[in-house]
N, C-alpha and C positions, 0 to 999 in steps of 0.2 A: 884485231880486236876480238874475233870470235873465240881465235885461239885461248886466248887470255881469259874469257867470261867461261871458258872450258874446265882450262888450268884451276882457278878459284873455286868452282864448282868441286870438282876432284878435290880438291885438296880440305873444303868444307865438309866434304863426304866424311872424309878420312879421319879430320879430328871431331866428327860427332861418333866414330865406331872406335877412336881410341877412347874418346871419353867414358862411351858406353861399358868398355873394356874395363877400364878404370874403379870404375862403379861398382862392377861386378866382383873385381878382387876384392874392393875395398868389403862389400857386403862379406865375401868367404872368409874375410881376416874377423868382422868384427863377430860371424859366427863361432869361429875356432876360439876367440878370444871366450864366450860365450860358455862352450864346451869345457874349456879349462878352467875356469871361474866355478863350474858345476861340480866337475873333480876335487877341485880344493876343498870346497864345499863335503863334498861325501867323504874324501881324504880326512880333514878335521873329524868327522862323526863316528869315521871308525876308529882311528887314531883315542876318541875320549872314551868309546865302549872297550878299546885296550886297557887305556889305563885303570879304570873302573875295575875290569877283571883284576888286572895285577894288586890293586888294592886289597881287594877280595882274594887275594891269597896272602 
């Protein structure tokens, strides 16, 4: 029985540091997502001071 109250232990350990794991990718993706959202963003801006110039020629 000791065994056993061991076993469950361990294994509680284990999916609260996969979870923890979990979490943290999850946060790196939604920063990356973030990052690229900001790109587009400044992408578009320079993209319309293009056109603008080429107009102006």
């Amino acid at each position: 029985m000791k065994r056993l109250k061991i076993i469950i232990i361990i294994l509680l350990l284990l999916i609260v540091c996969l979870l923890a794991k979990n979490t943290q990718h999850h946060f790196q993706i939604i920063e990356k997502d973030n990052q690229i959202e900001k790109l587009k963003q400044e992408n578009l801006k320079y993209q319309y001071q293009i056109e603008t110039l080429n107009e102006q020629w």
